[in-house]
Backbone atoms as SQL, in Angstrom:
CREATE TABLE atoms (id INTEGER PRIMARY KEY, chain TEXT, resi INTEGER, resn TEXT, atom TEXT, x REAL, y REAL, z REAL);
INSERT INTO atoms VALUES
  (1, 'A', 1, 'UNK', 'N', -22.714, 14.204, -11.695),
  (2, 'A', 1, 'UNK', 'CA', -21.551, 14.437, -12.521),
  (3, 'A', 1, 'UNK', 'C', -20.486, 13.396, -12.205),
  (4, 'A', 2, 'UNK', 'N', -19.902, 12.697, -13.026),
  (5, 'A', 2, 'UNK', 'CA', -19.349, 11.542, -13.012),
  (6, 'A', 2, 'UNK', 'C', -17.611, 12.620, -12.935),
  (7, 'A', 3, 'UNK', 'N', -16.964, 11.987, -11.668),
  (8, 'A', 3, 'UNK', 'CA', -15.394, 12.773, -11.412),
  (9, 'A', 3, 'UNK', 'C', -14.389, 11.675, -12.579),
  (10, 'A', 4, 'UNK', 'N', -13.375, 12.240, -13.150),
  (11, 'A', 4, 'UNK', 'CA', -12.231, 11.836, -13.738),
  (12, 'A', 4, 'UNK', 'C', -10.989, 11.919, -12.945),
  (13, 'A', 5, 'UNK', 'N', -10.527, 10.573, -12.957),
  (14, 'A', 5, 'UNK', 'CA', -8.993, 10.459, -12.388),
  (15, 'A', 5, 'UNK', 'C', -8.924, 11.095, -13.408),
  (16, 'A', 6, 'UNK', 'N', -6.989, 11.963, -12.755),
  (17, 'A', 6, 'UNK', 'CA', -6.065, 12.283, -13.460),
  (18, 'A', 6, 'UNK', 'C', -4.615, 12.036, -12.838),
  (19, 'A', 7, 'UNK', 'N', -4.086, 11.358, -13.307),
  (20, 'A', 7, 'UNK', 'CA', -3.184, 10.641, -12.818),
  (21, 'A', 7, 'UNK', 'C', -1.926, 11.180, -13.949),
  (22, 'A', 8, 'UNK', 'N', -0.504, 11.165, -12.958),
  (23, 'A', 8, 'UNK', 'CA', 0.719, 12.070, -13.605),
  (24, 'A', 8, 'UNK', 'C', 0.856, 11.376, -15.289),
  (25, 'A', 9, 'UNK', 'N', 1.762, 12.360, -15.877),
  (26, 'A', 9, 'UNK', 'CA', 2.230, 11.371, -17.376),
  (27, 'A', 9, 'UNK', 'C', 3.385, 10.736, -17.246),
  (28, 'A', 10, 'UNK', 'N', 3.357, 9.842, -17.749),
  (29, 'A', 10, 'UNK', 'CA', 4.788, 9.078, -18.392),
  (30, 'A', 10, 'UNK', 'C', 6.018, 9.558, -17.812),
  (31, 'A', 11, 'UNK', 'N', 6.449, 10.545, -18.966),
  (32, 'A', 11, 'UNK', 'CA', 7.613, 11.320, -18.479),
  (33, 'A', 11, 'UNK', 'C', 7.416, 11.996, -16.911),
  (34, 'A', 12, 'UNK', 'N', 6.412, 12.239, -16.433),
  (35, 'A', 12, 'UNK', 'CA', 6.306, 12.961, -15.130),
  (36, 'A', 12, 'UNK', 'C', 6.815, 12.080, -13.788),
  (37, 'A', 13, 'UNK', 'N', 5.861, 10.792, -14.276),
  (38, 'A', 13, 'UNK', 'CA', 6.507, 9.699, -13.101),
  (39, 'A', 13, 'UNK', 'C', 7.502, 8.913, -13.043),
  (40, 'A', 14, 'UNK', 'N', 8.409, 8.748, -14.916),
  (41, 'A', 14, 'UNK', 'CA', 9.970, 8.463, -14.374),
  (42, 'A', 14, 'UNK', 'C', 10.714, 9.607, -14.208),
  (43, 'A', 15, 'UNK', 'N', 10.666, 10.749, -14.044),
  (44, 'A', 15, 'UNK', 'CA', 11.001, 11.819, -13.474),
  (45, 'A', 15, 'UNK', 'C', 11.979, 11.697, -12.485),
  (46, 'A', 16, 'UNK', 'N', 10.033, 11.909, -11.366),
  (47, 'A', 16, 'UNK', 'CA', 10.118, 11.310, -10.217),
  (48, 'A', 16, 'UNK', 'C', 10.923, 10.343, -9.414),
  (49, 'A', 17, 'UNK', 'N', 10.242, 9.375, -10.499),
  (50, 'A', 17, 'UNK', 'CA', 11.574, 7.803, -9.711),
  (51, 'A', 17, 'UNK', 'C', 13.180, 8.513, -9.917),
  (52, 'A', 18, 'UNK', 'N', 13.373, 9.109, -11.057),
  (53, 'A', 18, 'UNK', 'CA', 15.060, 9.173, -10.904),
  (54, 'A', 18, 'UNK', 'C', 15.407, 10.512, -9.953),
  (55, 'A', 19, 'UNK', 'N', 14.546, 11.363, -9.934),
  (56, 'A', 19, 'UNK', 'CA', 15.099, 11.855, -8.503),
  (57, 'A', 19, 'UNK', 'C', 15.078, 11.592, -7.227),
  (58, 'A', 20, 'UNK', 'N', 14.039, 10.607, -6.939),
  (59, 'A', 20, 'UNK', 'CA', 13.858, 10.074, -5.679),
  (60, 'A', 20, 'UNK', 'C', 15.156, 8.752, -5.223),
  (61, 'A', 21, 'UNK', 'N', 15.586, 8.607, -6.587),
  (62, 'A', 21, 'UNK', 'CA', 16.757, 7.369, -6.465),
  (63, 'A', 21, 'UNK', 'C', 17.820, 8.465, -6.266),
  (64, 'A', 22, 'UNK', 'N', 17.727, 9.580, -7.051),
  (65, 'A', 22, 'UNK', 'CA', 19.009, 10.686, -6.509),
  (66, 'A', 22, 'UNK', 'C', 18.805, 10.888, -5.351),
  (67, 'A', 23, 'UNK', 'N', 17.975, 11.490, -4.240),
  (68, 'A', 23, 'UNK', 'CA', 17.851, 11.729, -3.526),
  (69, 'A', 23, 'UNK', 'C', 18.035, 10.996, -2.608),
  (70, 'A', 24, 'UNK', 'N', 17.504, 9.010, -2.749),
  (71, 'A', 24, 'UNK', 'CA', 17.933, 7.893, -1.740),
  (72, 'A', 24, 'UNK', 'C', 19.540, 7.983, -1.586),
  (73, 'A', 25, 'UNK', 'N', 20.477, 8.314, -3.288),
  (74, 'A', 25, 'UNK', 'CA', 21.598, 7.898, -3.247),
  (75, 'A', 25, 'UNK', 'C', 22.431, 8.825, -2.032),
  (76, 'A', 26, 'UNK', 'N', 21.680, 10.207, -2.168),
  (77, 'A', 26, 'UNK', 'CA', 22.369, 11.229, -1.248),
  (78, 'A', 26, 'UNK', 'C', 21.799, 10.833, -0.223),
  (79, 'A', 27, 'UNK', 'N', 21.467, 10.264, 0.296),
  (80, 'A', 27, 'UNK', 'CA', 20.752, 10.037, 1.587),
  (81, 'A', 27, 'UNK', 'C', 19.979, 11.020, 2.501),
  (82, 'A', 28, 'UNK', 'N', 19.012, 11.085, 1.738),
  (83, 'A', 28, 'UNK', 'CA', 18.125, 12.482, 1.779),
  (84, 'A', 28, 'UNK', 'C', 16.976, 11.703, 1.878),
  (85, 'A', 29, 'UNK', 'N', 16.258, 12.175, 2.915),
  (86, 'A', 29, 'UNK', 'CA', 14.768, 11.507, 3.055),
  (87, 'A', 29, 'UNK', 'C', 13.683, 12.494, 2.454),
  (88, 'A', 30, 'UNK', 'N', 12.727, 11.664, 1.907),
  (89, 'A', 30, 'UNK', 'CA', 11.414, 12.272, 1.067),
  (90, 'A', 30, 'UNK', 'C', 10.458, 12.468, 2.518),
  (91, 'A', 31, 'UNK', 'N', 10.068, 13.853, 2.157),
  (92, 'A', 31, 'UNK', 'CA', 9.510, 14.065, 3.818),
  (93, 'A', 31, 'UNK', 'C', 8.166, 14.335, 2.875),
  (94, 'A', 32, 'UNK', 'N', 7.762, 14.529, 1.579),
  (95, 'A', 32, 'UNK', 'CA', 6.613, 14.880, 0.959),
  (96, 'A', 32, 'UNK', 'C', 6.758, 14.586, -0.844),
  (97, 'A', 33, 'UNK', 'N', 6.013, 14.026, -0.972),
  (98, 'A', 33, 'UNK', 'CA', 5.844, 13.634, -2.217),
  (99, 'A', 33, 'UNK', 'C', 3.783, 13.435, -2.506),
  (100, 'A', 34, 'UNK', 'N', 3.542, 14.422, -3.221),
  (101, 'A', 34, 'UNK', 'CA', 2.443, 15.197, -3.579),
  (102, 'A', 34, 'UNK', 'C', 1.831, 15.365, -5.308),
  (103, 'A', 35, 'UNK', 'N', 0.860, 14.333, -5.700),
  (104, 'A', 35, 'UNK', 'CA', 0.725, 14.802, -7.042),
  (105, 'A', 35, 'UNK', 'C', -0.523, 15.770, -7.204),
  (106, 'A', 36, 'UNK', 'N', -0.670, 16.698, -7.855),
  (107, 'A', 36, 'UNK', 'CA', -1.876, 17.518, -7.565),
  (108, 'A', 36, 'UNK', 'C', -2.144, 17.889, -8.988),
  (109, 'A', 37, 'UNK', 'N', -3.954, 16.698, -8.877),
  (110, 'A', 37, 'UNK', 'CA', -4.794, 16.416, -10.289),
  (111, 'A', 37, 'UNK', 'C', -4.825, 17.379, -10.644),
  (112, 'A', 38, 'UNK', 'N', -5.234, 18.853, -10.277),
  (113, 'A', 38, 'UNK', 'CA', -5.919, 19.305, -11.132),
  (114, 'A', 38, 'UNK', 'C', -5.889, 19.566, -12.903),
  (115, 'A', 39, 'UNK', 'N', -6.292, 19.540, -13.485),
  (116, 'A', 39, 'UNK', 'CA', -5.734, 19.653, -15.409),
  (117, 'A', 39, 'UNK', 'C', -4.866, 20.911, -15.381),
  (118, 'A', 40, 'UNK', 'N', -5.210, 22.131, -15.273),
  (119, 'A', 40, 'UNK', 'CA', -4.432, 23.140, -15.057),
  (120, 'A', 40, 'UNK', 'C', -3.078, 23.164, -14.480),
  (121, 'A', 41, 'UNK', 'N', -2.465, 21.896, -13.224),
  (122, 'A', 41, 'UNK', 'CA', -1.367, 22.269, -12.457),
  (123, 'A', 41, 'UNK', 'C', -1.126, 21.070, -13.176),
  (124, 'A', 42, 'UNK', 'N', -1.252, 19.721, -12.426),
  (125, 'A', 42, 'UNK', 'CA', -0.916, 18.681, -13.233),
  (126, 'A', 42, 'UNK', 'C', 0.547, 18.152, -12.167),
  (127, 'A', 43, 'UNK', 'N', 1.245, 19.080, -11.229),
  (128, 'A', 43, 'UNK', 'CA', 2.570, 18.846, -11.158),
  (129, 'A', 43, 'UNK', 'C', 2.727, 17.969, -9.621),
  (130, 'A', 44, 'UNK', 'N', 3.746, 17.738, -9.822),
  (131, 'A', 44, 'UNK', 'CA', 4.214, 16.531, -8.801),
  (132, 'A', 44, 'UNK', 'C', 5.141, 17.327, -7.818),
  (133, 'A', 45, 'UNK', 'N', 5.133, 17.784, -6.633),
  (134, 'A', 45, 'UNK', 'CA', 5.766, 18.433, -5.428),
  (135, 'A', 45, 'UNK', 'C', 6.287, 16.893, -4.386),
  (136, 'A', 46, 'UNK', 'N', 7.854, 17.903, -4.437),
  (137, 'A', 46, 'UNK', 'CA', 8.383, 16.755, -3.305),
  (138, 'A', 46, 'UNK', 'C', 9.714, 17.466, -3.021),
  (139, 'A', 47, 'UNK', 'N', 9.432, 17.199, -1.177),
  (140, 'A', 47, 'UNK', 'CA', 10.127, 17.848, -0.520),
  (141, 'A', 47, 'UNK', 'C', 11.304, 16.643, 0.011),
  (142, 'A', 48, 'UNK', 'N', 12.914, 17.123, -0.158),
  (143, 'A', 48, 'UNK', 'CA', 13.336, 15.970, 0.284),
  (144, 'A', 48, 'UNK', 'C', 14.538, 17.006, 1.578),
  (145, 'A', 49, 'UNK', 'N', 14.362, 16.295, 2.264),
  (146, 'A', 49, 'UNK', 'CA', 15.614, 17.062, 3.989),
  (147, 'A', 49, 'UNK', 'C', 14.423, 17.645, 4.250),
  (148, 'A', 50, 'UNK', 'N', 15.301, 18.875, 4.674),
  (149, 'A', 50, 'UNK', 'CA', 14.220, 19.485, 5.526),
  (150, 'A', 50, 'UNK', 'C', 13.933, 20.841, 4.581),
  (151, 'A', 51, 'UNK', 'N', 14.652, 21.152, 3.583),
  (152, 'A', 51, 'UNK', 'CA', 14.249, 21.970, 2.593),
  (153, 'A', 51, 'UNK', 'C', 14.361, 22.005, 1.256),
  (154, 'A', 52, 'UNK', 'N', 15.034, 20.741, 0.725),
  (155, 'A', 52, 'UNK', 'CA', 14.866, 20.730, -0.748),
  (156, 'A', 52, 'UNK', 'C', 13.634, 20.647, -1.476),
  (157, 'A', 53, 'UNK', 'N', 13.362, 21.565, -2.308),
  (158, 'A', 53, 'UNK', 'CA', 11.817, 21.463, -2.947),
  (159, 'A', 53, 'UNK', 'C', 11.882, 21.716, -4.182),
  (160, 'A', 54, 'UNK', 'N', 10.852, 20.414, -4.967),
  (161, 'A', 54, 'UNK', 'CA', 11.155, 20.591, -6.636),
  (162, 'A', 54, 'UNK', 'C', 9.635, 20.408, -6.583),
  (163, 'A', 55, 'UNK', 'N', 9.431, 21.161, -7.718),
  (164, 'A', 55, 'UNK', 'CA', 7.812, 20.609, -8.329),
  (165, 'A', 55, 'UNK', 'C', 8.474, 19.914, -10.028),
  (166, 'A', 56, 'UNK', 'N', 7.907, 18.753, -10.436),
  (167, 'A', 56, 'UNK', 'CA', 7.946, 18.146, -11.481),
  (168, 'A', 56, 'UNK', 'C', 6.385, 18.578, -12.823),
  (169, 'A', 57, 'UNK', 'N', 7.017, 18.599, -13.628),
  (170, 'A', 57, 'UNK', 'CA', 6.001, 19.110, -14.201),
  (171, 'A', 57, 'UNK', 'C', 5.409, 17.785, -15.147),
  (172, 'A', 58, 'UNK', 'N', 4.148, 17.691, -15.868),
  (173, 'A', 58, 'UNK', 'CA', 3.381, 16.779, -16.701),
  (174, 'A', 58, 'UNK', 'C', 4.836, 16.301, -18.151),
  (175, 'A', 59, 'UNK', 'N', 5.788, 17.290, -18.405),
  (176, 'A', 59, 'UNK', 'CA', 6.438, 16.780, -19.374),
  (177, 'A', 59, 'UNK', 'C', 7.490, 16.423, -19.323),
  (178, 'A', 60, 'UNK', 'N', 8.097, 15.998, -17.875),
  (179, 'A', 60, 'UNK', 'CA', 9.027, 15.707, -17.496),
  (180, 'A', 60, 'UNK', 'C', 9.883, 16.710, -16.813),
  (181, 'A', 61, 'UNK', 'N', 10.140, 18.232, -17.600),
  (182, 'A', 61, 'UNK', 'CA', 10.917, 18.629, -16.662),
  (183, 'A', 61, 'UNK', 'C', 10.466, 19.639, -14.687),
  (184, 'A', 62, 'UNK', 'N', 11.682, 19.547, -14.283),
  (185, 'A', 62, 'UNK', 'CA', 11.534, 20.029, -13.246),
  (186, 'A', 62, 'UNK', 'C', 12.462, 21.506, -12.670),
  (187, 'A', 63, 'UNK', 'N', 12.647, 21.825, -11.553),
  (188, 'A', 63, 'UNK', 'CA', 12.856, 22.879, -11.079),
  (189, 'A', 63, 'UNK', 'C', 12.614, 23.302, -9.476),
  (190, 'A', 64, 'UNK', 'N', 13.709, 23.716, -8.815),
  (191, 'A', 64, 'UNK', 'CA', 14.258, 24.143, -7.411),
  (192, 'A', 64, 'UNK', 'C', 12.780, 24.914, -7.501),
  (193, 'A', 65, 'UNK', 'N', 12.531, 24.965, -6.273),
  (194, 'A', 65, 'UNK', 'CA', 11.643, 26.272, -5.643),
  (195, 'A', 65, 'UNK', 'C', 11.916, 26.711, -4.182),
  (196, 'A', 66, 'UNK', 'N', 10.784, 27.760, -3.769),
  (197, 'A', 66, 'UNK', 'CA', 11.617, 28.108, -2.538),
  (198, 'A', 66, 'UNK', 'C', 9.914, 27.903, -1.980),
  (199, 'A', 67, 'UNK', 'N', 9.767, 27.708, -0.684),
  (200, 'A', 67, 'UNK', 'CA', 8.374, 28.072, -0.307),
  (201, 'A', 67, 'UNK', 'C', 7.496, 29.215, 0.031),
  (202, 'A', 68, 'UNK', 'N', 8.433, 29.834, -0.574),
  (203, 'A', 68, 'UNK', 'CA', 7.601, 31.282, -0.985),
  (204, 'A', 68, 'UNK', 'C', 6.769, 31.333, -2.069),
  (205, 'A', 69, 'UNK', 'N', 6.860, 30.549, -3.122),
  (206, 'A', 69, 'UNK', 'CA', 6.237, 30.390, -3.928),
  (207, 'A', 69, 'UNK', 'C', 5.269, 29.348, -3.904),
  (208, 'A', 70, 'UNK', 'N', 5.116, 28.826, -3.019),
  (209, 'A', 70, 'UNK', 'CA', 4.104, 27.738, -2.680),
  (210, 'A', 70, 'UNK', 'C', 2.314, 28.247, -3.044);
């Protein structure tokens, strides 16, 4: 069985870049930045300090989480 990349969309990975430039500007270090293929999730996790946590989704938008919901 031949595997398929799946790699983030468009909107998902300039997302990304503009929060990670928010996050450089606050001077907040990326302690995790995580894209996870599967077709079903699709979403981009990144942890910046020691507890800010967003998952980015395939259409651009995003959203706070807590790691309870992990």
């Amino acid at each position: 069985m031949e595997e398929t990349t799946i790699y983030p969309t468009t909107k998902q990975a300039l997302m990304c870049l503009i929060l990670c430039q928010s996050f450089s500007n606050l001077q907040r270090d990326i302690q995790i930045f995580r894209f996870n293929p599967e077709p079903e999730k699709g979403y981009v996790f990144i942890m910046a300090g020691e507890k800010l946590q967003i998952l980015v989704f395939g259409d651009g938008n995003w959203r706070f989480i807590n790691e309870t919901e992990l």
